[in-house]
LUMMIFI-165746 format. One record per residue (C-alpha): x, y, z. Coordinates in steps of 0.001 Angstrom, whole numbers, plus 500000, padded with zeros to 6 digits. Layout:
N
XYZ...
This chain:
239
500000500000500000502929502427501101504263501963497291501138503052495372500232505739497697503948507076496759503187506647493267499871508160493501501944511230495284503938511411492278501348511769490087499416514510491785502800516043491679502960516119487818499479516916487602500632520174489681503457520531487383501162520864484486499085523419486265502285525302487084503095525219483468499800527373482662499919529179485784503648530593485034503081530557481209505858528872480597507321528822477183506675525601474784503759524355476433501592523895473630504037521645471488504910519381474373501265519238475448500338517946472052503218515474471721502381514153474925498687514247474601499458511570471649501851509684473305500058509218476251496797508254474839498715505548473102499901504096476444497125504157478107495284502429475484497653499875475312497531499313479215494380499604479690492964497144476871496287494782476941496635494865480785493994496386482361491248494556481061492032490907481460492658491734485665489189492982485495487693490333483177489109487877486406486624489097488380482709488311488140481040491486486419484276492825485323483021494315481772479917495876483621481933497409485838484245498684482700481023499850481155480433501648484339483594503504484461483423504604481356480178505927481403481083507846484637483890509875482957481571511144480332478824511702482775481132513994485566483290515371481789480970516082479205477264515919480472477148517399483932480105519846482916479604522546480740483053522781479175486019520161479627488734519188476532492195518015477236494243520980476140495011524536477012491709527029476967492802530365476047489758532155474733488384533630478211485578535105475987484063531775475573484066531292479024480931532594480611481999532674484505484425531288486839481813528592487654483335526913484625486157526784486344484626525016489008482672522285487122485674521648485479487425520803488278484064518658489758484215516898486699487839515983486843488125514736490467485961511036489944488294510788487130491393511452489431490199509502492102490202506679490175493720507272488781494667506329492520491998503496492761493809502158489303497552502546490503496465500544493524494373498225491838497421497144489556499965496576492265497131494721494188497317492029490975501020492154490268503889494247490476504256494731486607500468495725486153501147498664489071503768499764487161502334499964483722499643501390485130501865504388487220503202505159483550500235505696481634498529507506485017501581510077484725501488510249481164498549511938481331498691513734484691500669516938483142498054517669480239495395517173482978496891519991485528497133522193482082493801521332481042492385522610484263494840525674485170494035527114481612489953526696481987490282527885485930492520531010484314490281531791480807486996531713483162488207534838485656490223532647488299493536533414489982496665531953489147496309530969493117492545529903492653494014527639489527497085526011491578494428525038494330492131523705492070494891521833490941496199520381494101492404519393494290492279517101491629495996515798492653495077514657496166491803512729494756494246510575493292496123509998496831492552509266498495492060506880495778495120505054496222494649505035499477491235503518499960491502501165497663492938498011499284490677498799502479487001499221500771486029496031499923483935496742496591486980499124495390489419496470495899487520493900494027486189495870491439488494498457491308490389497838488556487182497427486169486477500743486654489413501987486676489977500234483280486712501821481825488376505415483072491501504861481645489432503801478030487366506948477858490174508949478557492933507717476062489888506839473338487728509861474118489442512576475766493273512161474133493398510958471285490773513540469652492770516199470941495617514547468878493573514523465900493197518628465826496472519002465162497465519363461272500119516943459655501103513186460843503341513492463475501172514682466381498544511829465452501514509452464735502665509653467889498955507880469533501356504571467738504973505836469337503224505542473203502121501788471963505138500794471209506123501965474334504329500010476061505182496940474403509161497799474913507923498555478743506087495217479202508830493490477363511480494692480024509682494519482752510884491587485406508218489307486124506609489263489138
């Protein structure tokens, strides 16, 4: 438990990082947001479908419960909250108040929270599922923090209000971790949901974003994170 609650640190760490990013307008952000946006989504696919779903497939319901988490992200992302896309918001105009700002982060904590549940979930099963799974959680952990810093800033928040809302969303994925191997129902059927979470965000949430971008390379890249994570699996020690 101690090891995935560390991991689960580290990842609310880079999902501040990301946040910081926007916050401090640092230069580059957009390019390494979209090459990592790709990337990512191709990881966590890979995980998620390769690894991910045969753990949950062990357990009776498992593809319900996949269902279930997938249907969750889109209902707390895209149909209780008014405005959500992985990538940096910029156009304050479009905004209409800093309650965006707000339902953007309401929307992103379930998904967060089960970030940690899923990091657990995988070193419950096996060492090399935790850490496949602490890969593609990161991956995507940085474009998350600039997703929501941008949307907090472009709908009238303070850089301070946008760090916050950050660290927010960051320590949802701690309580997730942490819960998880002492609740019962999230430490059998954890990983299901997690699974369906980690689906609708590479499938749904990343790998559009990809897609806007003009040219091959950006959308190329969705194959670049899969063959990561076959070089990963392929080095990692059993056990």
């Amino acid at each position: 438990m101690i090891g995935s609650v560390s991991f689960a640190i580290l990842a609310a760490v880079a999902n501040f990082v990301g946040g910081g990013l926007v916050a401090w307008r640092a230069r580059g952000v957009h390019t390494a947001l979209h090459v990592l946006t790709a990337f990512g989504a191709g990881f966590m696919l890979a995980v998620a479908i390769l690894e991910m779903l045969p753990g949950a497939m062990e357990v009776s319901g498992g593809l319900t419960t996949v269902l279930v988490g997938y249907l969750a992200v889109h209902l707390t992302q895209h149909v209780l909250t008014p405005h959500f896309h992985f990538g940096e918001e910029t156009h304050a105009e479009a905004m209409v108040s800093r309650g965006i700002g707000v339902w953007a982060l309401l929307g992103l904590i379930p998904h967060s929270f089960f970030d940690g549940v899923a990091i657990s979930g995988g070193f419950l099963i096996s060492r090399d599922l935790g850490a496949l799974v602490v890969t593609a959680v990161l991956l995507h952990k940085v474009p998350t923090g600039i997703s929501l810093a941008s949307i907090m800033l472009a709908s009238g928040n303070t850089r301070r209000q946008a760090l916050v809302a950050v660290g927010v969303v960051g320590l949802a994925t701690v309580l997730g971790a942490v819960v998880t191997p002492i609740v019962g129902p999230l430490a059998q059927h954890g990983l299901g949901l997690a699974a369906g979470v980690t689906i609708y965000v590479a499938a749904s949430n990343l790998i559009p974003e990809s897609q806007r971008e003009p040219g091959w390379m950006v959308p190329g890249g969705v194959f670049l994170g899969v063959a990561a994570f076959y070089l990963s699996r392929l080095f990692l020690p059993e056990g």
